[in-house]
C-alpha positions in Angstrom: -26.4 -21.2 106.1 -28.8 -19.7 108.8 -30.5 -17.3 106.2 -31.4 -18.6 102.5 -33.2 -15.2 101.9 -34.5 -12.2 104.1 -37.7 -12.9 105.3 -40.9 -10.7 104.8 -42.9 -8.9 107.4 -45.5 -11.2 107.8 -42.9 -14.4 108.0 -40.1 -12.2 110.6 -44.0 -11.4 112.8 -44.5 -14.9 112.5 -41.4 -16.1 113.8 -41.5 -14.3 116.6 -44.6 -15.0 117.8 -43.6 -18.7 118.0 -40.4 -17.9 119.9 -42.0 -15.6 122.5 -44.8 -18.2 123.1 -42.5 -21.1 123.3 -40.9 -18.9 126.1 -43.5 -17.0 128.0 -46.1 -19.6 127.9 -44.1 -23.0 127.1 -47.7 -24.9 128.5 -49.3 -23.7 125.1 -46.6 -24.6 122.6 -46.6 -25.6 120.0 -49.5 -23.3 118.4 -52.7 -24.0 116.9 -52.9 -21.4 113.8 -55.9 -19.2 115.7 -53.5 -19.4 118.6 -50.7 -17.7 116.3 -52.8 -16.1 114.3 -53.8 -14.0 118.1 -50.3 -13.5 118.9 -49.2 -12.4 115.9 -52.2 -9.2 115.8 -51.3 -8.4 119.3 -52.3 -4.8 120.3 -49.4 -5.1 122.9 -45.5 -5.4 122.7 -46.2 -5.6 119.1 -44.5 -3.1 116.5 -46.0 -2.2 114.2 -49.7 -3.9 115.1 -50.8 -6.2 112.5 -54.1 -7.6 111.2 -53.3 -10.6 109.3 -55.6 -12.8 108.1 -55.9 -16.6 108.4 -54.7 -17.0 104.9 -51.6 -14.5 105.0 -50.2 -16.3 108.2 -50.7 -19.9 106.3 -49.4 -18.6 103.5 -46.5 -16.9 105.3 -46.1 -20.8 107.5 -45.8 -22.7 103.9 -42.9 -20.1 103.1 -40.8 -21.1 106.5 -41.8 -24.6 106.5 -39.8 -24.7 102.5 -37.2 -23.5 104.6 -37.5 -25.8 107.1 -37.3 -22.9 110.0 -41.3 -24.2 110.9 -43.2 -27.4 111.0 -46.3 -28.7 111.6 -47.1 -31.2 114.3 -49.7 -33.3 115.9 -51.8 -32.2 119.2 -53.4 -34.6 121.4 -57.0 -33.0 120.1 -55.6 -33.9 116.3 -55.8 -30.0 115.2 -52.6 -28.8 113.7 -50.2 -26.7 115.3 -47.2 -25.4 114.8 -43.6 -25.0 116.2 -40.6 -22.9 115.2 -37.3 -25.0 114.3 -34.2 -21.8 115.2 -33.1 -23.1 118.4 -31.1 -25.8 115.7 -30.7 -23.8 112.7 -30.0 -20.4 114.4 -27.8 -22.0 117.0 -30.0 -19.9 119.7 -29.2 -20.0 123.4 -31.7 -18.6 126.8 -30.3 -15.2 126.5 -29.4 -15.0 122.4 -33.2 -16.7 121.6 -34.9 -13.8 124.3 -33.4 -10.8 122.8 -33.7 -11.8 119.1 -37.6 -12.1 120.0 -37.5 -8.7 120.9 -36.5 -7.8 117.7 -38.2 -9.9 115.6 -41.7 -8.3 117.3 -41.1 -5.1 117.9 -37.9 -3.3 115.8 -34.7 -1.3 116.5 -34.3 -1.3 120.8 -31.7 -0.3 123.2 -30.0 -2.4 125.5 -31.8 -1.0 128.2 -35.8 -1.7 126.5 -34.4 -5.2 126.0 -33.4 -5.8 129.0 -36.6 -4.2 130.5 -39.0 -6.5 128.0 -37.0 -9.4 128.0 -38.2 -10.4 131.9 -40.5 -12.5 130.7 -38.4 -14.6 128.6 -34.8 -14.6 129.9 -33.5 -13.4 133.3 -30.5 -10.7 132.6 -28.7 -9.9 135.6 -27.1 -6.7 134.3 -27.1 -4.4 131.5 -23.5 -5.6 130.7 -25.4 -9.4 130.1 -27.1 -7.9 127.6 -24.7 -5.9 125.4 -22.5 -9.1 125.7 -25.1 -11.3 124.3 -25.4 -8.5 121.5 -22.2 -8.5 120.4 -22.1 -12.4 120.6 -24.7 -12.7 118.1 -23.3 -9.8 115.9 -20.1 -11.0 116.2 -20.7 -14.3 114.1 -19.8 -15.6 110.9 -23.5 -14.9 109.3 -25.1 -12.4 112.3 -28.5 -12.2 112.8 -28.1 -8.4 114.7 -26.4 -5.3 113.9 -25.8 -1.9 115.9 -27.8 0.6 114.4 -25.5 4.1 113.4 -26.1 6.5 116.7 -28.1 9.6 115.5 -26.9 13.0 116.5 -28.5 13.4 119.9 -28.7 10.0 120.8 -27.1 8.4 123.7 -27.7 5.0 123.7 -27.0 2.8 121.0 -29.5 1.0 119.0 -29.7 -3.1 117.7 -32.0 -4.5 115.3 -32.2 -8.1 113.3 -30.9 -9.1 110.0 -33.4 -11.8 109.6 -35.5 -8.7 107.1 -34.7 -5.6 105.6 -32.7 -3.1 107.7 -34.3 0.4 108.4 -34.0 2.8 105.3 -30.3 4.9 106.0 -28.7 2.0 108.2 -26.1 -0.1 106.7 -25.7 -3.9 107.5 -22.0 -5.1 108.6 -21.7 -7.6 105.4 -25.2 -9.0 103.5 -27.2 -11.6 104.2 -27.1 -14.0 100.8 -30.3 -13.5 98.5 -32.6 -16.0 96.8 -31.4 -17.0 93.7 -33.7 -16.6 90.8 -35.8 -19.6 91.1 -35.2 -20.8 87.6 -31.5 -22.1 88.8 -30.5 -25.5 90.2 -29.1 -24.1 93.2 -32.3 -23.0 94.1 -33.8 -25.8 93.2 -31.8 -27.4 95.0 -32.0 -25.8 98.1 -35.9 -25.9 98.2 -36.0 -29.8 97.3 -33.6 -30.2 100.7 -35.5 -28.1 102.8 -38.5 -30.4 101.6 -36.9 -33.5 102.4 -36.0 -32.3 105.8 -39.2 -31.2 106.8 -40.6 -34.5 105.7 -38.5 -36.1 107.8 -39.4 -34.4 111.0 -43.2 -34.8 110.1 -42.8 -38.6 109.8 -40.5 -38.2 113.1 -42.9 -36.5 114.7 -46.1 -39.5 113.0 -44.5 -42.0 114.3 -44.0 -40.7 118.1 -47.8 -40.2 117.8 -48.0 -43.9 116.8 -45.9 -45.3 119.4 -42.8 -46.4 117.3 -39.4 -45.8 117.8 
């Protein structure tokens, strides 16, 4: 299951600051939480602009890391950073990883601004390459894009994410599962797994510090 619940504004911003960092400057990834925290209340290719606060985008990184889509890990200074965990549990490839980024930060684009934004992250050789990669990802078993409805007057179509809520009037092509209440043991359930596999990759991630195999 790539979604156990639609994510909130402050988690889907979060998320895609990791992924476009990991991409456009791979040299400072994974993130200390000032470093995310700065990327995340970017003026530019940011929309809307945020102003989050050190405690909303811990907050927010607890959330994901129950879901096991973030983790913490060790720098060489021993501060804490952070890394995003999609590439596995999204299935995410060069081209599917760039324009979902896209999304994630800045809302409902055409083909064309993707392709125009994207440079930075993923090479597209045509305009084709992109509509493809589209459809690819909408075209799954539990999608994490949609085509928006064309508006009378428009000529190009629109795409946005199904990781949150989908603009007000749009209709999503099947919906995402929702939490269960959190009084029930499949919830329970759910949360205790992601636990355990976050603890795993923590003590993964200890004992490559450490030296061991």
């Amino acid at each position: 299951m790539r979604l156990v619940r639609q994510l909130d504004p402050v988690e889907t911003r979060t998320l895609g600051a990791l992924l476009e960092k990991q991409q456009a400057t791979p040299e400072y990834y994974p993130l200390t939480l000032n470093a995310l925290l700065a990327a995340c209340n970017q003026k530019s290719n940011r929309d809307p602009v945020m102003e989050l606060t050190e405690g909303e985008l811990h907050a927010a990184l607890e959330r994901l890391r129950e879901l096991v889509f973030v983790w913490k890990v060790a720098g060489v200074s021993r501060s804490e950073k952070w890394e995003h965990n999609l590439d596995a549990r999204w299935e995410l490839s060069g081209d599917t990883k760039a324009l979902l980024t896209l999304l994630l930060l800045r809302g409902e684009q055409t083909p064309g601004e993707l392709r125009t934004r994207s440079e930075r992250l993923h090479a597209f050789g045509s305009l084709q390459e992109v509509e493809e990669a589209l459809s690819r990802m909408a075209a799954e078993a539990e999608p994490l894009v949609f085509m928006l409805p064309r508006r009378p007057g428009q000529k190009e179509t629109r795409w946005s994410h199904l990781v949150g809520s989908a603009p007000p009037g749009t209709a999503k092509p099947g919906p995402i599962e929702t939490a269960a209440p959190d009084d029930t043991l499949s919830a329970r359930v759910t949360r205790l797994e992601a636990q355990l596999s976050a603890l795993t990759n923590e003590l993964v991630e200890l004992k490559k510090k450490l030296g061991e195999s």
